[in-house]
Each structure stands twice: as C-alpha cells, then as structure tokens.
N, C-alpha and C positions, 0 to 999 in steps of 0.2 A: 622596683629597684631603688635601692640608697646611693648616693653620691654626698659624702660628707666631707666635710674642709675646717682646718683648724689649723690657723697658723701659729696658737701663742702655744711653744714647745711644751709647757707644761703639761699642756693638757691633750696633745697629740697622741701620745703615746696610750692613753683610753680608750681613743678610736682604734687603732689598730687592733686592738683585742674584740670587737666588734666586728672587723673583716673576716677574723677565723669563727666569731660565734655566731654569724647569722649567714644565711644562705642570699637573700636579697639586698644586703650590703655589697655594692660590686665597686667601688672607689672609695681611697680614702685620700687625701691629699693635704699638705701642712702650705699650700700657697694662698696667699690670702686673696681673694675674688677683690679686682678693681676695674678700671675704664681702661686698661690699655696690659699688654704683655708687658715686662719690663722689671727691671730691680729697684726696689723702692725699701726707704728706709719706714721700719715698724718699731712701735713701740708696745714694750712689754709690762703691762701693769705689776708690778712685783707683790701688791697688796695680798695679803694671803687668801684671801676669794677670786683676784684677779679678776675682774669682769670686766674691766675697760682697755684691755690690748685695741689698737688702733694703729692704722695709717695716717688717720688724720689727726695732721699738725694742729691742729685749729681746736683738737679735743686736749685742752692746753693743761686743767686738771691733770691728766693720765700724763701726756708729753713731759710735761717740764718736771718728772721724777722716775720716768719709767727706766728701761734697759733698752738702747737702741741698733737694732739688730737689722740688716738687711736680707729681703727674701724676694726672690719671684715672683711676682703678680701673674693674674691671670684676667683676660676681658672677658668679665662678666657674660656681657650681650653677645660677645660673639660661643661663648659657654652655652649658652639657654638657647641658641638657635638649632645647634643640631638633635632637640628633642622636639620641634617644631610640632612635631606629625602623633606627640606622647601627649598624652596628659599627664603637667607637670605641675605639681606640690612644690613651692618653692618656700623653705619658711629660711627668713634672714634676718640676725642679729649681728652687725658688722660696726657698730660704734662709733658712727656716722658716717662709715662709707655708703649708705645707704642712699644719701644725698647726692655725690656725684654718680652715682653708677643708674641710680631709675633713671634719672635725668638724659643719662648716656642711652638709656634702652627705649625713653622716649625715643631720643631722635634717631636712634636707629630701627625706630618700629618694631623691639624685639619684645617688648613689654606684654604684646600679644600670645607669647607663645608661654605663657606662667597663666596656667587654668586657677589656679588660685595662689598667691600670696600671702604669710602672713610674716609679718615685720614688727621687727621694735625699732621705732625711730628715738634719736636722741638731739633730738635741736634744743637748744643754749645749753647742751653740755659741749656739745660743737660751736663752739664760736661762731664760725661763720653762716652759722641757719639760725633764723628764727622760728618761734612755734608757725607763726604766720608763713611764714616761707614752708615749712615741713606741713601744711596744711594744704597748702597751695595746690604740693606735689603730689602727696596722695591722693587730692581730688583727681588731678589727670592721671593718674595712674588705674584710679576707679573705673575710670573711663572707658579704660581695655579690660581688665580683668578684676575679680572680686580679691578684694583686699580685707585680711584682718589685721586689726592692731594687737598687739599681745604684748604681755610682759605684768 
C-alpha cells in the first residue's frame, strides 16, 4: 500500500489522479509531515520546477522569495508508529524537514519501525545543519534501520 503527501498545491493535484489509477495507492494527503500536529507557516517555491517548498525557515534561499501559505502539520513519528507490526518503505524528500523530524523519531524510538529509508538530505541549503551535523544523523539513524541516500 501507498501513502503519499504533498503539500506544495501545485503539485497535489497529480497525486490525486494516482488514487483513482492505482488500486494500492490508499492515502493521499496535501499536509506536510513535521515533529508536532499543528498549523505552521510553508513556503512555496514559485520557481517553475519548484523543488524547494519547505517549512523550514532556515532554507533561507527558498523562504526569503517564496509564497507563504499556512497548512496543517502532521507528527511524523507519531504517523510511522501505527505501521509498527508493516514492513515500511519510507522514501523522504522534505527540504530539510528531514533534520528535525529523524531527530524527533530518534528520541521517540519510532525510527525503528521504517525497514528501510531512503532520503535526500539538504544541509547548508538549510542553514541551520551542516554537512557534519547531516552526517552525524544519518549515522544514528543507520543504527536502527538501513538507510539510502538518493537524489
């Protein structure tokens, strides 16, 4: 089964045409996965390939030109637990929400329950991580579960 999420509008409406043509597509959702439930302001890369919509402030590139929109959040960690008992495919490309939310799944021990990961991290397009810091985490993240890098 699919569970897919897109919050930058543009490109939402794609997925949905995916929930009528595939039989194991069984969610689709425009809220963007973070550490906590809650409304949080996003920003929408306008750039005509669009690839950096983000929550995070800090991806300062994308921020300080984009469209700033408020949407629902969803907790990550507390998302990927009740597939605990699945084997779960997690692939995430989040434009450096990626940083606070494993961190969040560390310490919540949810980190375990993703059989395999594959991620694109973006440290120093996010201010606030460095490559060293984005290293760091994936190391302990390896720790619990097999991790690819991709992109």
């Amino acid at each position: 089964q699919c569970y897919l999420f897109e919050p930058n509008p543009r490109f939402f409406p794609n997925l949905a045409t995916l929930l009528e043509k595939y039989d194991n597509v069984v969610e689709i959702s425009n809220a963007p996965a973070w550490v906590d439930e809650g409304r949080h302001e996003f920003a929408i890369d306008m750039n005509e390939l669009a690839y950096g919509s983000t929550l995070m402030k800090s991806k300062v590139a994308i921020w300080s030109n984009a469209t700033i929109v408020e949407l629902d959040t969803f907790d990550f960690s507390k998302y990927v637990e009740r597939f605990k008992d699945d084997y779960l495919i997690v692939k995430m490309d989040i434009e450096g929400g990626e940083f606070p939310i494993l961190n969040k799944m560390l310490a919540d021990n949810t980190v375990r329950f993703m059989d395999q990961l594959w991620v694109e991290v973006h440290p120093n397009k996010v201010t606030s991580v460095t490559t060293t810091e984005s290293n760091q985490l994936i190391e302990k993240v390896k720790e619990q579960t097999q991790v690819t890098l991709w992109h």
